[in-house]
C-alpha positions as a Markdown table, in Angstrom:
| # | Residue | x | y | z |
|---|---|---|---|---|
| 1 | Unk | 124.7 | -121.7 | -7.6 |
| 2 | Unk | 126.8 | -120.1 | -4.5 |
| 3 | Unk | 129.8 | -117.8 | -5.5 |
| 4 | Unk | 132.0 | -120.8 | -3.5 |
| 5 | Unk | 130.7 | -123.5 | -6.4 |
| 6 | Unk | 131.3 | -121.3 | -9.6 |
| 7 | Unk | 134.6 | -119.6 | -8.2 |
| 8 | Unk | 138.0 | -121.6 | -7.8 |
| 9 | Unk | 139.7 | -121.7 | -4.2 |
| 10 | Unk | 142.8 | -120.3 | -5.2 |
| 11 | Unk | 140.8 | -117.6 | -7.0 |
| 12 | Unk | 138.8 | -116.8 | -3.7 |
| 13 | Unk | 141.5 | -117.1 | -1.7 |
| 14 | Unk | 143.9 | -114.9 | -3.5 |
| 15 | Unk | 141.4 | -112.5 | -3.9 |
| 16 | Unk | 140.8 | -112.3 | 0.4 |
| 17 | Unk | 144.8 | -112.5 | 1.0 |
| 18 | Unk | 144.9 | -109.1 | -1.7 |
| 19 | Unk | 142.1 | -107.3 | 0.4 |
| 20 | Unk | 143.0 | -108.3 | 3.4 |
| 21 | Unk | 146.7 | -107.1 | 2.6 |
| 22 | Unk | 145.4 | -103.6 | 1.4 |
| 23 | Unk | 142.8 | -103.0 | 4.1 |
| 24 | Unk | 143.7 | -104.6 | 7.7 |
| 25 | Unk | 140.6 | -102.9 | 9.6 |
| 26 | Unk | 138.1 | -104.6 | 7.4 |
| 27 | Unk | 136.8 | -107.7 | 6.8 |
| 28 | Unk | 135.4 | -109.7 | 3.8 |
| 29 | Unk | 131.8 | -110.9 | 3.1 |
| 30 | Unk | 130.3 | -112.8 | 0.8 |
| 31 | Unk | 126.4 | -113.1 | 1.5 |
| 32 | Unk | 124.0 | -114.9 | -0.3 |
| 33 | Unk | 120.4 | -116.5 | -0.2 |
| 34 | Unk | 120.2 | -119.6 | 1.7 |
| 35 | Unk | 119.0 | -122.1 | 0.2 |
| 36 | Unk | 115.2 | -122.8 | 1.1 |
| 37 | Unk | 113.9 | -119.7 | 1.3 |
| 38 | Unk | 111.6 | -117.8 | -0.4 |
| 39 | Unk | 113.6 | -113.7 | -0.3 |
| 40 | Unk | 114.7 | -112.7 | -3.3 |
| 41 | Unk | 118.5 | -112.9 | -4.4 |
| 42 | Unk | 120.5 | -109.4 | -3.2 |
| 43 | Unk | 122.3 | -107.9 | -6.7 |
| 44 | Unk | 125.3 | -107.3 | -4.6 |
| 45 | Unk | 127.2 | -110.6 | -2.7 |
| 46 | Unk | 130.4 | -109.1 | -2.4 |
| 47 | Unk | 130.6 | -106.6 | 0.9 |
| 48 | Unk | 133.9 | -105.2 | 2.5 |
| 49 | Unk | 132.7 | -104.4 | 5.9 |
| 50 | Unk | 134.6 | -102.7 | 9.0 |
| 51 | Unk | 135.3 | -105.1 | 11.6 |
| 52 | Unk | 133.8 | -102.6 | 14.3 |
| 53 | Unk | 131.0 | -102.9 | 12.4 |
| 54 | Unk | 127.8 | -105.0 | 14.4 |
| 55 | Unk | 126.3 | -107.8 | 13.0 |
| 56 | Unk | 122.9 | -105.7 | 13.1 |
| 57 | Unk | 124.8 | -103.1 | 11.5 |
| 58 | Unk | 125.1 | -105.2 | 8.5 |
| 59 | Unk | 121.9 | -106.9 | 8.8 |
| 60 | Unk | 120.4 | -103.7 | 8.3 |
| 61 | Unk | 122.2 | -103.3 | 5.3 |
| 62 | Unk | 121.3 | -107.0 | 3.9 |
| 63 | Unk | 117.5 | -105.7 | 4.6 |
| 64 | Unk | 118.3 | -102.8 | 2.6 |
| 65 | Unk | 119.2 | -104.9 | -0.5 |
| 66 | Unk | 116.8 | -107.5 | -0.4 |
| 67 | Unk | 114.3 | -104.3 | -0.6 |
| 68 | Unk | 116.0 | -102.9 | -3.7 |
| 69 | Unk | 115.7 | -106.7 | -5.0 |
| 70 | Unk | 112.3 | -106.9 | -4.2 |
| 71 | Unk | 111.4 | -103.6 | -5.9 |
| 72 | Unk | 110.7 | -101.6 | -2.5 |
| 73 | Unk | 108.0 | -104.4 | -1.6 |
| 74 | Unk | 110.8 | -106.3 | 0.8 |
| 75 | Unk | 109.7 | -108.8 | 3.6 |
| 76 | Unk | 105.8 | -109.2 | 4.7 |
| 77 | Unk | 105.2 | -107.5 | 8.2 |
| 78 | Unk | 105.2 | -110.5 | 10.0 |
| 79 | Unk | 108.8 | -111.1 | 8.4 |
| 80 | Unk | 111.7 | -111.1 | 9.8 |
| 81 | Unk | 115.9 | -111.5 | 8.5 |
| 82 | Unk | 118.1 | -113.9 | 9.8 |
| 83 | Unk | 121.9 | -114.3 | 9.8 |
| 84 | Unk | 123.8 | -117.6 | 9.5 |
| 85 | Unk | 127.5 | -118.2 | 9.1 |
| 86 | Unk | 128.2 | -121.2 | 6.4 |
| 87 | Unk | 131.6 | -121.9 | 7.2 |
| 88 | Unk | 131.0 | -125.5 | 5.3 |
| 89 | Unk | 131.1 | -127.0 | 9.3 |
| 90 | Unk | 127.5 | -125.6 | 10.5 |
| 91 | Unk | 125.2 | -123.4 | 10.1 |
| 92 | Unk | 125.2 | -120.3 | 13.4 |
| 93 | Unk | 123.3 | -117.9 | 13.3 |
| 94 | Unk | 124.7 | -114.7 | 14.2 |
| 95 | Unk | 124.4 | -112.6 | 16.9 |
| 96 | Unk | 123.0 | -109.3 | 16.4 |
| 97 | Unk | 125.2 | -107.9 | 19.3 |
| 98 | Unk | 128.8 | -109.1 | 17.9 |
| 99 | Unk | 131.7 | -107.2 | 16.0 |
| 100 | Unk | 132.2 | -108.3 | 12.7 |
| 101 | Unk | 135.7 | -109.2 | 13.3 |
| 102 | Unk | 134.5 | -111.4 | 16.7 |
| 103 | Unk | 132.3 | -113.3 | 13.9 |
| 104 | Unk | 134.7 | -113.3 | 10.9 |
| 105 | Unk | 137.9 | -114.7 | 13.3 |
| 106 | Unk | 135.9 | -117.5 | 14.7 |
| 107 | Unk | 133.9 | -118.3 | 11.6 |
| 108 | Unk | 136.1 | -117.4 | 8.3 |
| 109 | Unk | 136.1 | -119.5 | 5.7 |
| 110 | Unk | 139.9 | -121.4 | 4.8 |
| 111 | Unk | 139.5 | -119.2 | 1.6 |
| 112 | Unk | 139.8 | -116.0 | 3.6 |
| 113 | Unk | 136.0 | -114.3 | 3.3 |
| 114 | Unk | 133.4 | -114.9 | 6.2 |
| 115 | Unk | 130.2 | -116.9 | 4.2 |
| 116 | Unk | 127.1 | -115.2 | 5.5 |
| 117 | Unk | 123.1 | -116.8 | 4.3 |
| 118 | Unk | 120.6 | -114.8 | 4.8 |
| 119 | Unk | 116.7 | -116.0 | 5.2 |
| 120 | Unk | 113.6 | -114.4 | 6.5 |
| 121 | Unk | 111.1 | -116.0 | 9.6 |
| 122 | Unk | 107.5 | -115.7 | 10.3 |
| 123 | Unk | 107.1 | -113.9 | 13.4 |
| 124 | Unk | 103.7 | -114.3 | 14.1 |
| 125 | Unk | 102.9 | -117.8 | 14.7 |
């Protein structure tokens, strides 16, 4: 179950107007597993990330967790992480390239947190 289908709107969203309120610069993440994959879940789904973050910047960081999750062992070589926005609308995958606050203004959820999935590819054919 997603963090969106246990926890209330008003609860989300007066928890993203509170940290939104105390710190401007940042922006609020809530990434999880997506759905038909086969990556372990991250402990931690809650990130507060600086919008001059790049997206890599916090894929990197997803990769990082899914590691600790896995016990070190992480993603097979031929393996590789994928970001996608689930804004309830469609699913985008993000570009590597893009501030976090270019992707959290035109992707936020009407709760107030940007909804990131993460998932894993095979590289080699």
């Amino acid at each position: 179950m997603s963090l969106k289908e246990t926890v209330p709107f008003e609860k989300r969203a007066a928890e993203a107007s509170r940290i939104l309120s105390k710190y401007p610069d940042r922006v609020p993440v809530i990434c999880e597993k997506a759905p038909r994959t086969n990556l372990p879940e991250i402990e931690k789904k809650k990130f507060l990330v600086p919008g001059s973050m790049l997206c890599g910047e916090f894929k990197y960081i997803v990769h990082k967790h899914i590691q600790q999750a896995a016990n070190g062992t992480g993603l097979a070589a031929d393996q590789v992480i994928y970001l996608f926005t689930t804004n309830g609308r469609s699913n985008t995958a993000v570009k590597t390239g893009a501030l976090m606050s270019e992707i959290y203004d035109g992707y936020k959820s009407d709760d107030g947190f940007l909804y990131i999935a993460y998932s894993a590819e095979n590289t080699l054919g």
